[in-house]
C-alpha positions as CSV (number, residue, x, y, z in Angstrom):
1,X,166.5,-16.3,-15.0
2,X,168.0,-12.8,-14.8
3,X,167.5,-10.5,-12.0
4,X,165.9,-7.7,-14.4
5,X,163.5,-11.0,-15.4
6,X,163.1,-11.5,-11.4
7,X,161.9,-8.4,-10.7
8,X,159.7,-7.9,-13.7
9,X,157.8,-11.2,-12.7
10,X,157.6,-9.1,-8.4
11,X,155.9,-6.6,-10.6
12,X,153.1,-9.1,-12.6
13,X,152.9,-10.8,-9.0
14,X,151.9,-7.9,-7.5
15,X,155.6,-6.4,-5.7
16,X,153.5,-3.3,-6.9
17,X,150.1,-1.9,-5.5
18,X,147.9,0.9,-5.7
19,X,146.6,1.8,-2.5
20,X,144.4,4.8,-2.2
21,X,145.5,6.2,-5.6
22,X,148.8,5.6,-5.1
23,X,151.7,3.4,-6.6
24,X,153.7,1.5,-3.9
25,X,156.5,-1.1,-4.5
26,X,156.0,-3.4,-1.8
27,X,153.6,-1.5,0.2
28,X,156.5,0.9,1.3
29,X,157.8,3.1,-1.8
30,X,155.9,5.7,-3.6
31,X,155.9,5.8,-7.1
32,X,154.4,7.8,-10.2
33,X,154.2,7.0,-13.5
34,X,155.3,9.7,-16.5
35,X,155.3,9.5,-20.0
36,X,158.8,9.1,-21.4
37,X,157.9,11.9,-24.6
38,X,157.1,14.0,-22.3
39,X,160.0,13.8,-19.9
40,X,161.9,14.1,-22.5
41,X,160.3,18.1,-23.7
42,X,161.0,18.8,-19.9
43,X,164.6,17.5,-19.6
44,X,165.8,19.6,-23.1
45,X,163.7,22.5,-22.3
46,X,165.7,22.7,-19.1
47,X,168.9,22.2,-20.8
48,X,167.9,24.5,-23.0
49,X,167.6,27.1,-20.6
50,X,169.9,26.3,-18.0
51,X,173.1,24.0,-19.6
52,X,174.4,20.7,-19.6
53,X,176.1,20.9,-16.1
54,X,172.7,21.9,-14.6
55,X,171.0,19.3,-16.3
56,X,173.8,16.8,-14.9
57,X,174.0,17.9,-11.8
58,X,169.9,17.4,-11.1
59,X,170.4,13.9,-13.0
60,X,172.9,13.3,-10.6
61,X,170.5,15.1,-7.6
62,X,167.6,12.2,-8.7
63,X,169.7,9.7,-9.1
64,X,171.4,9.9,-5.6
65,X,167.8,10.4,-3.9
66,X,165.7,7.9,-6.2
67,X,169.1,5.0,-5.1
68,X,169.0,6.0,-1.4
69,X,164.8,5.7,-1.3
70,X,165.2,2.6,-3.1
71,X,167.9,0.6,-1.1
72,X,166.3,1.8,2.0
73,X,162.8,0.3,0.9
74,X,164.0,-3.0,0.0
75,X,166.7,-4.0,1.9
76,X,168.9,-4.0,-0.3
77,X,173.0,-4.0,1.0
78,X,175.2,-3.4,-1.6
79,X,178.6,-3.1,-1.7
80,X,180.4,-3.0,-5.1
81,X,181.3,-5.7,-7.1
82,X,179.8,-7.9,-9.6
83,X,176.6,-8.7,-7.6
84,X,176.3,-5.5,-6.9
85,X,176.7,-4.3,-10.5
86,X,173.9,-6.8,-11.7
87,X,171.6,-5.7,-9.0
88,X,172.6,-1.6,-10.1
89,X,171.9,-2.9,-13.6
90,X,168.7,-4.9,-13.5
91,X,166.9,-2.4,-11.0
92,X,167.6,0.4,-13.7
93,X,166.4,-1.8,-16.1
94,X,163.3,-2.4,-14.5
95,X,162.4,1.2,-13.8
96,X,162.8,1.8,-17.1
97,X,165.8,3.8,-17.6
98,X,167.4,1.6,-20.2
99,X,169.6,-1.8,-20.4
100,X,172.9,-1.0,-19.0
101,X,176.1,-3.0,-19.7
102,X,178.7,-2.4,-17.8
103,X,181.6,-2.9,-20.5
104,X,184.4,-2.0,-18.0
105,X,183.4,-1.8,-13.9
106,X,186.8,-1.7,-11.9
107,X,186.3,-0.2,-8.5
108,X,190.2,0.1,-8.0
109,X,190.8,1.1,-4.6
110,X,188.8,2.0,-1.2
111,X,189.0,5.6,-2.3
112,X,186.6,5.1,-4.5
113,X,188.9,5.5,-7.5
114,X,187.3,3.9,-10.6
115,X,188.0,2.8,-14.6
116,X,183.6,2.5,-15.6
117,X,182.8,2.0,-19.0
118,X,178.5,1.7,-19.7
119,X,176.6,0.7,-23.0
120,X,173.3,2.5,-22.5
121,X,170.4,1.8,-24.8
122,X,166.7,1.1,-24.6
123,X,166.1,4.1,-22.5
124,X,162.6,5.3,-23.9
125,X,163.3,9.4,-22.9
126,X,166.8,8.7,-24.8
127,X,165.1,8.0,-27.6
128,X,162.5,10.6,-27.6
129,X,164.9,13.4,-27.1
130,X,167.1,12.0,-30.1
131,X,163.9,11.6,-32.2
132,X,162.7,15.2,-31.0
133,X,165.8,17.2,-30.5
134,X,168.4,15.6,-32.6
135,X,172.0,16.7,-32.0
136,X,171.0,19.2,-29.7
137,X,169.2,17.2,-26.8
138,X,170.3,16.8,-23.6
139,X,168.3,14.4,-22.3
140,X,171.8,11.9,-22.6
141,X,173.3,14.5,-20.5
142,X,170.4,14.2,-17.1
143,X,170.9,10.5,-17.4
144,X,175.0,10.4,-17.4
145,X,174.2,12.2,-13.8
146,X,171.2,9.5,-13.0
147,X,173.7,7.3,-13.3
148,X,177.0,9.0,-11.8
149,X,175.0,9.0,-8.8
150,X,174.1,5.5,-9.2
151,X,177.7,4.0,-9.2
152,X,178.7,6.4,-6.5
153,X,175.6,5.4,-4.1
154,X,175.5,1.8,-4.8
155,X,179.0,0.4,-6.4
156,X,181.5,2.4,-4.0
157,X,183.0,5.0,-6.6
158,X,184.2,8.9,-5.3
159,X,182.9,11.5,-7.9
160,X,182.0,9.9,-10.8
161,X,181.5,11.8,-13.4
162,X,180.4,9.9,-16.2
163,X,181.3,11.6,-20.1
164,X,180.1,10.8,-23.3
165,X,181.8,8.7,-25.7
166,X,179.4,7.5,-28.2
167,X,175.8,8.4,-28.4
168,X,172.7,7.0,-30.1
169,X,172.2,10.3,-31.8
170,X,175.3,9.6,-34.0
171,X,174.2,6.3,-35.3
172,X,175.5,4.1,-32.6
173,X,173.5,0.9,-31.5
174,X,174.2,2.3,-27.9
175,X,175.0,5.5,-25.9
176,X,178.9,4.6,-24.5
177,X,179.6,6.6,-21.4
178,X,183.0,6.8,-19.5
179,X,184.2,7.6,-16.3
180,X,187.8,6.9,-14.5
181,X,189.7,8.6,-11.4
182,X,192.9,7.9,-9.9
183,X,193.9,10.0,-7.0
């Protein structure tokens, strides 16, 4: 049994409640539900209007938040690694946000330098904004910063900065994104 099937099985047994209108993970965390379609119009339409390095950098922005809420309401002590990178991997998974493979995941030094490589696929607002948008969406874009933030927060690495590779959009069974440092 994976950790992804783990948690998914917390959620049929209840790890999630609604208490007073609300959604809590373990009667601690807030959540909300969102369609993915619609994320996706409100992702592009503020690509559209404000770029690809806004729309990274808030990406980046909820990723960081949504990883530090999330560790601190379970418990959760991770530091880098291949435990960690399942645990990174599986709670994305969960939430929705795609399967991840981490192709390449070398942490290479206590500076945080780095050599990632991801296969992203699955991710329903993804698809949506490639359906919607075509070539021009940048919903790939928000989630290369979701997940920058991710890897910095939770696996150790200094300024990641995930890029693009290959993409979904082009015909590829996955989005590939990239990042690698050496100081």
């Amino acid at each position: 049994m994976t950790i992804s099937d783990m948690l998914k099985k917390m959620l049929i047994g209840r790890a999630f409640s609604n208490e007073k209108g609300r959604i809590k993970l373990f009667g601690k965390m807030d959540w909300m539900l969102y369609p993915a379609r619609a994320m996706a119009y409100t992702i592009h339409s503020i690509g559209e209007r404000l770029g690809d390095d806004y729309v990274f950098a808030l990406g980046y922005m909820a990723g960081y938040d949504a990883g530090k809420e999330i560790t601190a309401a379970t418990g959760i002590k991770l530091r880098g690694g291949w435990t960690s990178q399942k645990v990174v991997v599986s709670l994305l998974d969960f939430i929705g946000f795609g399967t991840v493979d981490i192709i390449k995941g070398k942490i290479i030094d206590s500076n945080g330098n780095h050599d990632i490589v991801l296969h992203v696929k699955d991710n329903p607002e993804i698809e949506h904004g490639i359906k919607l948008f075509g070539k021009k969406e940048h919903i790939c874009t928000f989630f290369r910063g979701v997940y920058s933030a991710h890897l910095d927060l939770e696996m150790g690495t200094k300024k990641c900065k995930l890029k693009e590779v290959k993409c979904m959009r082009d015909g590829h069974p996955h989005c590939e994104w990239a990042s690698k440092s050496v100081d």
